[in-house]
N, C-alpha and C positions, 0 to 999 in steps of 0.2 A: 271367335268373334260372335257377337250377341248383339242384337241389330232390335234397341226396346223402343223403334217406333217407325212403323212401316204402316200406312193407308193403303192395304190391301183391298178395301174394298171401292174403291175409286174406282170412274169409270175409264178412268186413264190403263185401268187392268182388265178391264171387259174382255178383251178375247186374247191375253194372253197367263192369267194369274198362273196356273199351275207350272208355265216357262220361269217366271218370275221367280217360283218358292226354287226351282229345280235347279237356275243358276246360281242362287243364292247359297246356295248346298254346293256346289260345286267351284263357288268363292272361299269357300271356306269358311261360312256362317255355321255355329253350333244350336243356331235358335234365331227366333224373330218374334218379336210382339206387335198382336195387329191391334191397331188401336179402330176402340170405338167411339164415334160420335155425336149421335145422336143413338133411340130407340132404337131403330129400324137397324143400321149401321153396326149396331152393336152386335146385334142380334146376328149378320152380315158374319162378322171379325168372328163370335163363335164358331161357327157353322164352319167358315176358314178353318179357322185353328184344329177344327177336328177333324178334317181332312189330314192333317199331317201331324201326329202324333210323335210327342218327342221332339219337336224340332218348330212349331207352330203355338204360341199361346197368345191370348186376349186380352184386351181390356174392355168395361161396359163402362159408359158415361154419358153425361150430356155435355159439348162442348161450349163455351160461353155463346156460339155463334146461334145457338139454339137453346138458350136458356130458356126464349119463351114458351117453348113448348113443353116445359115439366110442367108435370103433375103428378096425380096419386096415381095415375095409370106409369106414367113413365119411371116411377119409383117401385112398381111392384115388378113392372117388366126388366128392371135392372135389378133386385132383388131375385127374382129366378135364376136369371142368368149367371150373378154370381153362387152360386149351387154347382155349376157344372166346372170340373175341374180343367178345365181349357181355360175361363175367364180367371185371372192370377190378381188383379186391381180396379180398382174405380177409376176411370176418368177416361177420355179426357176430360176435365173438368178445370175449373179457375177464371180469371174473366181477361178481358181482351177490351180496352178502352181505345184502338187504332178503329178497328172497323166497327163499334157499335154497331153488329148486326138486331143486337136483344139490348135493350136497356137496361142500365147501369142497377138498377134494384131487382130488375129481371134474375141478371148474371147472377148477382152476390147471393140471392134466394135457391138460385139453384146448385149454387157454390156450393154454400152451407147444408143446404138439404143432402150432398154427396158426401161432403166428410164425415153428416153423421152416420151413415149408413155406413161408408167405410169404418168408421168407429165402432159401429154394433156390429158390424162383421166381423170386423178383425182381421181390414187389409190393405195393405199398401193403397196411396193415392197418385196418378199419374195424372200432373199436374200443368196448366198452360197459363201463363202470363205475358202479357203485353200491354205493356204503356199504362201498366194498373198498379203499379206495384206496391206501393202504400198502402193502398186497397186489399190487396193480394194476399198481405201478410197481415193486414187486422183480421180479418176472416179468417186466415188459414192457423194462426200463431193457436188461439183459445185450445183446438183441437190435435195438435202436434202432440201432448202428453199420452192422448189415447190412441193415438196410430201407431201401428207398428211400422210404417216408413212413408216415406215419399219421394218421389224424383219430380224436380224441376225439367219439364220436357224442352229441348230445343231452347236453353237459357241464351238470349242475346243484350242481358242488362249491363246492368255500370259495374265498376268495382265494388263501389258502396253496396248496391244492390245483392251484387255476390255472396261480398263478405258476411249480410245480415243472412243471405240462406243457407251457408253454412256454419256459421253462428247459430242457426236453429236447426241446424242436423238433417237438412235437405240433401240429397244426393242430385246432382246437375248432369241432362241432359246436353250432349253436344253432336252438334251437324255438322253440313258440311256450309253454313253460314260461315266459318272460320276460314274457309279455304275462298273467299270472295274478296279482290281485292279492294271493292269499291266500298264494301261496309262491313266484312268482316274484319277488320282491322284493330281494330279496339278490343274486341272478344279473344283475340289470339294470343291479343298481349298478356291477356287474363289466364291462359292456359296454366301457367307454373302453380298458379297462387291455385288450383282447385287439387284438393289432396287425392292420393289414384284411389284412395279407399272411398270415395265419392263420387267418383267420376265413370260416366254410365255415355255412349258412343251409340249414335241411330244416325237412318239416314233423313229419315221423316218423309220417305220417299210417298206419291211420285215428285214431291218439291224438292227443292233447295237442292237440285244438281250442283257438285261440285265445279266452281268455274273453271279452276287450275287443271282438272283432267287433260291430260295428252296420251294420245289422241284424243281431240273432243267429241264425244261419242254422237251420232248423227243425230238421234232423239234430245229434245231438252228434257223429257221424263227421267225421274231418279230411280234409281233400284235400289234393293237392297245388295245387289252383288257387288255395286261400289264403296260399300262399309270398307273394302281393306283401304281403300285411298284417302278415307278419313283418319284411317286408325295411322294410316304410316305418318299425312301432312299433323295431326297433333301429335303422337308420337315426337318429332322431328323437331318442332316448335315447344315441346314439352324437356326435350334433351333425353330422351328416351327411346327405350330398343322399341320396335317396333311387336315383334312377337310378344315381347311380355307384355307388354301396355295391350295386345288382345286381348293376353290369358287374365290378364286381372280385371279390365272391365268387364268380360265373361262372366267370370267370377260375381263380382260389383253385382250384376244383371239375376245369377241364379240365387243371391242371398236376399238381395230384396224382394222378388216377386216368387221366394220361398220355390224355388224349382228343382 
């Protein structure tokens, strides 16, 4: 199991991150990607990630929630970073039209300004959409011929939606959004139709605790040691064994962020 989107650096993990990586190893995670979201953050998810070697990698990015803080400094400091063989993609990046934290030409500027540097690097982009999605994909489409991949992080869109990102050879993140009966219900339904050679399983902890857990764990903090309860509840809903639906998103996780 391979868990490619964990907020490691949150301060929801302040005093207990290295418990966190340690049960998540003893879950039976082969890997974790921490993601980065702003400068500072990114910078953060490195430093992480080299702590545990083999078992820990990055992403650097600006998240839409902080688009307005790019610049040429925030493009040289995510260029370093991706140099050190801990950070594996760009992002998180993409825009977010629910919380306009940054403004809609903010986003889409610093959208664009990531893909190209993923594009002159030559690496994967780990990508965030919400409530933008028209948007998401004029910006993102241009650039798809010169990446070497992409994952849709934490996908909770339409079918239509879906079907255009893998139509354009996105690989879909999926949480534990699926396991919520009050609005993951629609997404579930979607499980069959996402092909397993594209389909990439995180918990996007510490959010989106699985509601379905029993016993419901005392914390509403997410971990990453609860990846097998996603993997079994899609799994299940997918009509699929559960160990192998590990071993291939596993799989899925080490071919695209080249591991």
């Amino acid at each position: 199991m391979f868990d490619i989107g964990v907020n490691l650096t949150s301060t929801q993990f302040a005093k207990d991150r290295e418990q966190v990586v340690r049960r998540a190893r003893e879950a039976g995670l082969t890997g974790m990607l921490i993601t980065g979201t702003n400068a500072l953050e990114s910078q953060q998810a490195q430093s992480l990630a080299q702590r545990h070697p083999d078992f820990c990698w990055s992403t650097a990015g600006i998240h839409p929630h902080h688009a307005s803080e790019w610049s040429a400094d925030t493009a040289s400091t995510l260029r370093r970073l991706a140099e050190s063989p801990q950070v594996v993609a760009i992002g998180e990046c993409g825009l977010d039209f629910n919380r306009n934290f940054s403004a809609h030409n903010q986003q889409e500027y610093a959208f664009d300004a990531q893909l190209a540097l993923a594009a002159e690097l030559q690496m994967p982009v780990f990508l965030h959409c919400r409530d933008a999605h028209e948007r998401f994909m004029a910006v993102l489409k241009p650039w798809l011929p010169h990446l070497p991949g992409a994952v849709v992080h934490c996908f909770t869109g339409t079918a239509e939606e879906l079907a255009e990102c893998l139509a354009s050879g996105l690989s879909v993140g999926i949480t534990g959004w699926v396991c919520d009966e009050r609005r993951g219900m629609p997404l579930r339904e979607l499980l069959p139709q996402i092909p397993v050679e594209r389909l990439l399983l995180e918990t996007d902890a510490p959010y989106l605790l699985p509601r379905d857990m029993r016993p419901r764990p005392t914390s509403r903090r997410n971990e990453p040691c609860f990846l097998p309860h996603i993997v079994q509840q899609v799994a299940l809903w997918r009509g699929e064994e559960a160990a192998w639906l590990a071993q291939q998103t596993a799989d899925n996780s080490r071919r695209l962020f080249r591991l």
